[in-house]
C-alpha positions as CSV (number, residue, x, y, z in Angstrom):
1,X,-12.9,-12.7,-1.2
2,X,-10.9,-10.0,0.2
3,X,-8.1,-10.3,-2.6
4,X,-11.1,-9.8,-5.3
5,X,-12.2,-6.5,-3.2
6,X,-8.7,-5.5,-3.7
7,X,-8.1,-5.9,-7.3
8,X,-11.7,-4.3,-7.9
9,X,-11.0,-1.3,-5.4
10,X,-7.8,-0.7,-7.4
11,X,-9.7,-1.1,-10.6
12,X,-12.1,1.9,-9.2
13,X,-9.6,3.9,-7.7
14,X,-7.3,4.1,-11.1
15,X,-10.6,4.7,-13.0
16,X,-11.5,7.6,-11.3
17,X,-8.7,10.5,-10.4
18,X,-11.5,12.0,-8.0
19,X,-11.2,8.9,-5.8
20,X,-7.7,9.1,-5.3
21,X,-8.3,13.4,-4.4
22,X,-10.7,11.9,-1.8
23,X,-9.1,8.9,-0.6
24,X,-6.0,11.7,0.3
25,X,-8.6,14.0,2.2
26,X,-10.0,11.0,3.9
27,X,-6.9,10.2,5.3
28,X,-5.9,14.0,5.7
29,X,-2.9,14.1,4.1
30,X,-2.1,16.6,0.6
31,X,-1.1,15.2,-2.6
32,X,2.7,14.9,-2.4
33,X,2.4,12.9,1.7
34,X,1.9,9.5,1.9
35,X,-1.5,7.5,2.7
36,X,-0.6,5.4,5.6
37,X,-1.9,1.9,5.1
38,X,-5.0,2.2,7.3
39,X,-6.1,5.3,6.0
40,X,-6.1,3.3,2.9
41,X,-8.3,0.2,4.1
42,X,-10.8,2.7,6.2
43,X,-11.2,4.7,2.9
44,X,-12.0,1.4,0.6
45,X,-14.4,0.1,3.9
46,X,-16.5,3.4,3.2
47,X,-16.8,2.7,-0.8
48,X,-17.6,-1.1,-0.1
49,X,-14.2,-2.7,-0.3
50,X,-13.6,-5.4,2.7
51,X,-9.7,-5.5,2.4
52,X,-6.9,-6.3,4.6
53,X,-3.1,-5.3,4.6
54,X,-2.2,-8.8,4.2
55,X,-3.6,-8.4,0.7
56,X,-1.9,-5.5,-0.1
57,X,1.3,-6.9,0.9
58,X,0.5,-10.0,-1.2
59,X,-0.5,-7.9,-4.6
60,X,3.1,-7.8,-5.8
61,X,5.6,-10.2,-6.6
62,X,7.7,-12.6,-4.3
63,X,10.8,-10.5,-3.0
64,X,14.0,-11.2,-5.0
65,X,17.4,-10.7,-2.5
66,X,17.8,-7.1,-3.7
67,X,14.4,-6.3,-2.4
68,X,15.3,-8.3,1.0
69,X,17.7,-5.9,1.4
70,X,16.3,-2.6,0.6
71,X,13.8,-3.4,3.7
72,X,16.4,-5.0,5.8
73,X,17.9,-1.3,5.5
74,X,14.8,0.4,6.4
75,X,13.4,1.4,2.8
76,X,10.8,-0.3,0.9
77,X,8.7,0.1,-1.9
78,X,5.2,-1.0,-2.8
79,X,3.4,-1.0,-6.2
80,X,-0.6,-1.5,-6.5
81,X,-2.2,-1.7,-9.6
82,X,-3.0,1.3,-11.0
83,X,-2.0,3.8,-8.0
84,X,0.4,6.0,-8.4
85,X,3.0,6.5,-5.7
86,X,5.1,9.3,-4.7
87,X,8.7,7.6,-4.0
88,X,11.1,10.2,-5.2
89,X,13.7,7.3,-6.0
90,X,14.3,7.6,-10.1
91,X,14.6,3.4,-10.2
92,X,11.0,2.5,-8.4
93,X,8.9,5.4,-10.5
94,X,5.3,5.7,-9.5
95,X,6.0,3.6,-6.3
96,X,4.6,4.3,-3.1
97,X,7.3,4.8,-0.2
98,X,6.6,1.9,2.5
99,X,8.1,3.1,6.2
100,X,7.3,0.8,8.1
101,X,5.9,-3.1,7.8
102,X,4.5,-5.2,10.7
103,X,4.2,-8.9,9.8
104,X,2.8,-9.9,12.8
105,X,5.4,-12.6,13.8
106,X,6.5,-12.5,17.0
107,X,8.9,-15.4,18.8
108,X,7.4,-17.6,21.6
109,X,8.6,-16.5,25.2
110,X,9.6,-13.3,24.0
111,X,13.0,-13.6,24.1
């Protein structure tokens, strides 16, 4: 269900430039700074959209070995639907910068 809330949230925020002005102010930030990725899932609670950041990693594509390696060196890039990003790197156009990624795996005993 929550990947259906994701598409249809993207649907609504590409159909309506006013959303994405108040998805910004929501998560306080001005049009040319990034919208950290919960800022982005309180914003969609408020319209109605139950989504997770599990889905948003999963919208795209499986990563080829030149994407493996962009993150391995600390830059990333993410593309949903119909939002535009602000990356300012000519070959990922209208993609949104990704910082940082927690997947949530962690080794047993810590070590």
């Amino acid at each position: 269900m929550s990947e259906q809330n994701l598409k249809a949230f993207l649907s609504a925020l590409a159909a309506d430039p006013s959303m994405n002005a108040a998805l910004r102010a929501a998560a306080g930030v001005g049009a040319e700074d990034k919208v950290p990725v919960e800022a982005l899932i309180r914003f969609a609670a408020s319209k109605g959209f139950a989504i997770e950041a599990d889905d948003l990693m999963a919208t795209e594509r499986e990563l080829s070995d030149a994407d493996l390696e962009e993150v391995a060196g600390g830059v990333g890039y993410l593309r949903l639907g119909g939002v535009s990003g602000e990356t300012k790197d000519s070959s990922h156009g209208k993609w949104i910068d990704v910082l940082s990624l927690n997947t949530g795996v962690s080794k047993p005993g810590g070590g």
